[in-house]
C-alpha positions as CSV (number, residue, x, y, z in Angstrom):
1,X,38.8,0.6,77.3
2,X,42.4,1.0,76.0
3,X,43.5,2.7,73.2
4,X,39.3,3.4,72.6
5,X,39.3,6.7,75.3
6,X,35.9,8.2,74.9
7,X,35.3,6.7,71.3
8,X,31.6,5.8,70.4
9,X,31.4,2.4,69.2
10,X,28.6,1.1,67.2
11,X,28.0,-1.8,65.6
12,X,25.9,-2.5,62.4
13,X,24.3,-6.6,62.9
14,X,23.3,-7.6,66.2
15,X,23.6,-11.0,64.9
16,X,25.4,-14.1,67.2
17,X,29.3,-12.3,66.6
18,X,28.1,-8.5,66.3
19,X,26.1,-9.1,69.9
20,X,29.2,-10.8,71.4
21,X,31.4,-8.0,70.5
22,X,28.8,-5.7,72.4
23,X,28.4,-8.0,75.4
24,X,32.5,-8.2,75.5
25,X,33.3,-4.7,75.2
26,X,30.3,-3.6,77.8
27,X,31.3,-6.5,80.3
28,X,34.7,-7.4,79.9
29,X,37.0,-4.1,78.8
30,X,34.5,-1.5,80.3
31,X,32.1,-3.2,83.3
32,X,29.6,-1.0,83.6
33,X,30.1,1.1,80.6
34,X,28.0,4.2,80.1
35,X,25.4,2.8,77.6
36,X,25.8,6.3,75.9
37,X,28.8,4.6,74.6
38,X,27.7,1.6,73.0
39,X,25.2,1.8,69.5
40,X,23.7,-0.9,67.6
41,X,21.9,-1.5,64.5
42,X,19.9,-4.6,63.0
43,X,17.2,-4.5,60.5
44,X,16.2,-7.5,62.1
45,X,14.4,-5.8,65.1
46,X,14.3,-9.1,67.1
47,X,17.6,-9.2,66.9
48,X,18.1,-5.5,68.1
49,X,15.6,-6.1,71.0
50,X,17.6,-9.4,72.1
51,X,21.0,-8.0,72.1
52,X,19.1,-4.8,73.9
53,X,18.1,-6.4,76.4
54,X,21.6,-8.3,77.3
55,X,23.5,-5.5,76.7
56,X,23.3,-1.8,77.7
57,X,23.4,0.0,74.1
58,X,21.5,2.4,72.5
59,X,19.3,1.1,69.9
60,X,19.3,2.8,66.9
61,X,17.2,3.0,63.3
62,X,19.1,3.2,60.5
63,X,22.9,2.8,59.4
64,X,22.5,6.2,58.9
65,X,22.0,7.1,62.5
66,X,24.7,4.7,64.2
67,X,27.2,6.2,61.4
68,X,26.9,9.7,62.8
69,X,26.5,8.5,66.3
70,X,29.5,6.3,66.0
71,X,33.7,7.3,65.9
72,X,34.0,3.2,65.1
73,X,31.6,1.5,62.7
74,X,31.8,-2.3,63.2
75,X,30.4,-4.0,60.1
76,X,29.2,-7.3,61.4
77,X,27.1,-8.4,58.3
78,X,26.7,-11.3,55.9
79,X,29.2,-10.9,52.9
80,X,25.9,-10.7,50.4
81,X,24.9,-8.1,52.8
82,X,27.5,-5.8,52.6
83,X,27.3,-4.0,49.7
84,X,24.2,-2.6,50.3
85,X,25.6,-1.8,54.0
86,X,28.7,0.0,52.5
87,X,26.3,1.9,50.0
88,X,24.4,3.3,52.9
89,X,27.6,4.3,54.8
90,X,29.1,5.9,51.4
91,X,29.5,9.7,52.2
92,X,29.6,9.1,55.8
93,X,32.8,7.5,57.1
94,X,34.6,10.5,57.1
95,X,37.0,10.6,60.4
96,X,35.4,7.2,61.2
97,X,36.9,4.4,61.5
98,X,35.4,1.1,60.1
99,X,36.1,-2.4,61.4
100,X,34.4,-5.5,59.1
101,X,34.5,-8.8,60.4
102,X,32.1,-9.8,56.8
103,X,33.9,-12.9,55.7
104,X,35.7,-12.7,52.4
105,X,35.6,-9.2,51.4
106,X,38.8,-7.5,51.8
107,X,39.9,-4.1,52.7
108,X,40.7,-3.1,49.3
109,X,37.0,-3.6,48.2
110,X,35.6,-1.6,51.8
111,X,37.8,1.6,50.7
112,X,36.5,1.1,47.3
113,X,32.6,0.9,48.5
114,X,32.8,3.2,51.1
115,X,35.4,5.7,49.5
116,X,37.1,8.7,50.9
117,X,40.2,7.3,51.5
118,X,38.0,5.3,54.5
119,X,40.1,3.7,57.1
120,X,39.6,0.6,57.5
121,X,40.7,-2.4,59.5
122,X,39.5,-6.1,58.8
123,X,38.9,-8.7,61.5
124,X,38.6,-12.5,61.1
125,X,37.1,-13.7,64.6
126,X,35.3,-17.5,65.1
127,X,32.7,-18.9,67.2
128,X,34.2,-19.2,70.2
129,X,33.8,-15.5,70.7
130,X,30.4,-16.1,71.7
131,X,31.8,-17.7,75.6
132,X,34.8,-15.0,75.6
133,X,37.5,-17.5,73.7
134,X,37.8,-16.1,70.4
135,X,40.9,-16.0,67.9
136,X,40.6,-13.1,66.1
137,X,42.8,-12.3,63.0
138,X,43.5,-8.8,62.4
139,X,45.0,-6.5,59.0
140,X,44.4,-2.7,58.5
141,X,43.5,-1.4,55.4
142,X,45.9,1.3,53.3
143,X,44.9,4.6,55.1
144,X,44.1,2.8,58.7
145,X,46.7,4.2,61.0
146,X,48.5,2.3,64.0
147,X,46.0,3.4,66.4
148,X,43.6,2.4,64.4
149,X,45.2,-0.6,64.7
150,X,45.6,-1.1,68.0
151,X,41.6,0.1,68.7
152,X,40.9,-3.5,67.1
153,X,42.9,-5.2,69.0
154,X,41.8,-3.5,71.7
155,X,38.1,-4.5,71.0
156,X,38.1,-7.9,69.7
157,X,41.0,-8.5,72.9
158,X,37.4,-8.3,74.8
159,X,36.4,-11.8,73.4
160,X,39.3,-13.8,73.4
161,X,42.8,-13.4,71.8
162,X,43.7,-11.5,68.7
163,X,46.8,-12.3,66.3
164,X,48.1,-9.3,63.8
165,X,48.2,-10.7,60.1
166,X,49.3,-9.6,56.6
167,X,45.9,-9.7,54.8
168,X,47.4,-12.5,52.1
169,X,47.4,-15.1,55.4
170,X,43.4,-14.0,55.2
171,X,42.4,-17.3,53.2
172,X,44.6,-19.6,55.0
173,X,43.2,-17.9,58.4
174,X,39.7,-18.6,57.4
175,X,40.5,-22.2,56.7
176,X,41.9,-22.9,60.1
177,X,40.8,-20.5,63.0
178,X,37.8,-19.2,61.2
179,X,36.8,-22.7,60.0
180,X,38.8,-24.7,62.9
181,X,35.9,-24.7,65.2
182,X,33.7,-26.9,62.9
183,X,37.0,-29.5,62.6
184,X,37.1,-29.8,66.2
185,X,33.4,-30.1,66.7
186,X,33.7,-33.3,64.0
187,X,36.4,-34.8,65.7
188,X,34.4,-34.7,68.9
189,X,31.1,-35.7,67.3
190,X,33.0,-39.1,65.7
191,X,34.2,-39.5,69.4
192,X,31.3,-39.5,71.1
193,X,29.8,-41.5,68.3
194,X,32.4,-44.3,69.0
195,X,31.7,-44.0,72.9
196,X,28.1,-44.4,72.6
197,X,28.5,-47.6,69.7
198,X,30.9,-49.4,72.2
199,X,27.7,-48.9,75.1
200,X,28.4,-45.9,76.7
201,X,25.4,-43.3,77.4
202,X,25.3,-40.0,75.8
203,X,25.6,-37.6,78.8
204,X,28.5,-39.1,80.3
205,X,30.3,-39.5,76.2
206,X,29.4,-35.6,76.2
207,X,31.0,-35.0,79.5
208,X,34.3,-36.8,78.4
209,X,34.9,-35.6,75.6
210,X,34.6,-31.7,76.1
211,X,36.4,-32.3,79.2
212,X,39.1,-34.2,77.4
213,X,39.5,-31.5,75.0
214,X,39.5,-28.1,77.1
215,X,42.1,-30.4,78.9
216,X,43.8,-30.6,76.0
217,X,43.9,-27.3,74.7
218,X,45.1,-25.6,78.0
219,X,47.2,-28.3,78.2
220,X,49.0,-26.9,74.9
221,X,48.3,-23.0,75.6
222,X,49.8,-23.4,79.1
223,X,53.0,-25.0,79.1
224,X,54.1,-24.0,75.5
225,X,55.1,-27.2,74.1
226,X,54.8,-28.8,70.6
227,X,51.4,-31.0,70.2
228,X,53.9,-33.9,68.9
229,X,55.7,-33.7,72.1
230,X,52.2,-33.9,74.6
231,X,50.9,-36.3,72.3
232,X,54.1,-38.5,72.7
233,X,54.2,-38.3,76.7
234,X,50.4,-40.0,76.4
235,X,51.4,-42.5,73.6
236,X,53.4,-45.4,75.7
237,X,54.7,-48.1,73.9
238,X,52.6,-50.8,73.5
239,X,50.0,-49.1,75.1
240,X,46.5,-48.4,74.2
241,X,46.8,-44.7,72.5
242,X,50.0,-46.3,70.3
243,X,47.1,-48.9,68.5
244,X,44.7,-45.8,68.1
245,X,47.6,-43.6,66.9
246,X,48.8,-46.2,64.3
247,X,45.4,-46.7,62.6
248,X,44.9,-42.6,62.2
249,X,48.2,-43.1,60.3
250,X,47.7,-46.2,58.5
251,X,44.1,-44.0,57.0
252,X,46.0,-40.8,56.0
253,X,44.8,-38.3,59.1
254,X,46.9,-36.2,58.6
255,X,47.2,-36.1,54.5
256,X,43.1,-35.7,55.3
257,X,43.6,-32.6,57.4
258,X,45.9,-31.1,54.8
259,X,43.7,-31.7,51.7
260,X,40.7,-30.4,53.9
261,X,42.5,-26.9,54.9
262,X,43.5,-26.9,51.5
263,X,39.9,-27.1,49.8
264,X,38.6,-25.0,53.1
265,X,41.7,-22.1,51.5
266,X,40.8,-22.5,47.9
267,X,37.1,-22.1,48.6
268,X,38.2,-19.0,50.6
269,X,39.4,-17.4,47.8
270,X,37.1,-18.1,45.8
271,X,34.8,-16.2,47.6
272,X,36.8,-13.3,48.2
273,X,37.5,-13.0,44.5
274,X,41.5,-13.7,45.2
């Protein structure tokens, strides 16, 4: 595992994204990793046993326990979760360091729970982290250092792709890759709607779609060109995706992507007290 050496790395919620991060950094960074490596905690013991029995951790009992096992502490909690989380770890982050993927609570308000001068490094990942695809959205804290740092990206590099961000892009982040999944899940649910009204069955809508879409998306990852200029190498004149293209313009698409990552951002800060 780069930049991790023989760090311990627990994690507190064995939830959907705290198991990922578990599965990726015992399968992907470090195949076969010494389970003496890898701690977990979830006072949801169904949870614990689940993400057990995928993964080869140690189970432990108490935040308590995977704080002193641990040299990183990965908060992967619910937001109203956290502050009794970061009570429990008060007095015992000391020469730890603590990465929080909890939505909305910055790193500002971790140092001030935890205290000590914690370091601490915040991590926005999405969904797709589950199946190894993940964006991940990364910031250190005031007293995190840059290997810190670089221990994140290391980690969350085990379920997809990380970006390094000033923690003021953290709303905006959260309205389109933390969000973003859900958008593109629409858009493909109204397609497949549209397939299936005009006759066609289910299965084979399914099929197209999510095959037209990962062809999509490597499309625009892999050759590196503006999504205006693949978009206009499909959009002949006078051909069929012109007439779709000119009625999402004629209703406002894009004016209603804009207003919706815009209310997605407000709500963000909201939230996160900004």
């Amino acid at each position: 595992m780069q930049y991790l050496g023989c760090k311990k790395v627990g994690v507190i919620g064995l939830g959907n994204m705290g198991h990922a991060v578990m599965r990726g950094l015992a399968r992907t960074c470090a195949p076969g990793a010494n389970a003496g490596m890898l701690a977990g905690y979830d006072c949801d013991t169904a949870k614990a046993r689940a993400a057990g029995k995928d993964v080869r951790i140690k189970l432990l009992g108490s935040v308590g326990e995977l704080a002193h096992f641990s040299d990183i502490v990965i908060i992967a909690v619910k937001p109203q979760q956290f502050a009794q989380i970061a009570l429990e770890l008060s007095g015992l982050s000391k020469g730890k360091l603590l990465i929080s993927i909890a939505a909305g609570i910055k790193t500002r308000d971790i140092e001030r729970a935890v205290g000590g001068k914690a370091r601490v490094v915040r991590v926005m990942p999405n969904t797709p982290a589950l199946v190894g695809e993940g964006m991940s959205v990364i910031c250190a804290g005031r007293h995190a250092t840059q290997a810190d740092l670089k221990a994140a990206i290391s980690i969350f590099s085990c379920v997809g792709e990380t970006e390094v961000l000033p923690e003021r892009y953290f709303d905006l982040v959260t309205a389109i890759s933390g969000s973003g999944p859900a958008y593109f899940f629409y858009l493909k649910e109204a397609l497949m709607e549209a397939a299936t009204g005009l006759g066609m069955k289910k299965d084979t809508a399914r099929k197209l779609v999510s095959r037209t879409a990962l062809g999509a998306a490597k499309l625009l990852i892999e050759t590196g060109h503006e999504p205006a200029v693949l978009r206009s190498r499909v959009t002949s004149k006078g051909g069929t995706t012109e007439q779709a293209i000119k009625v999402f313009e004629k209703e406002g698409f894009k004016r209603t992507v804009r207003k919706a990552v815009a209310a997605a951002q407000k709500r963000s800060r909201q939230l996160s007290g900004g």
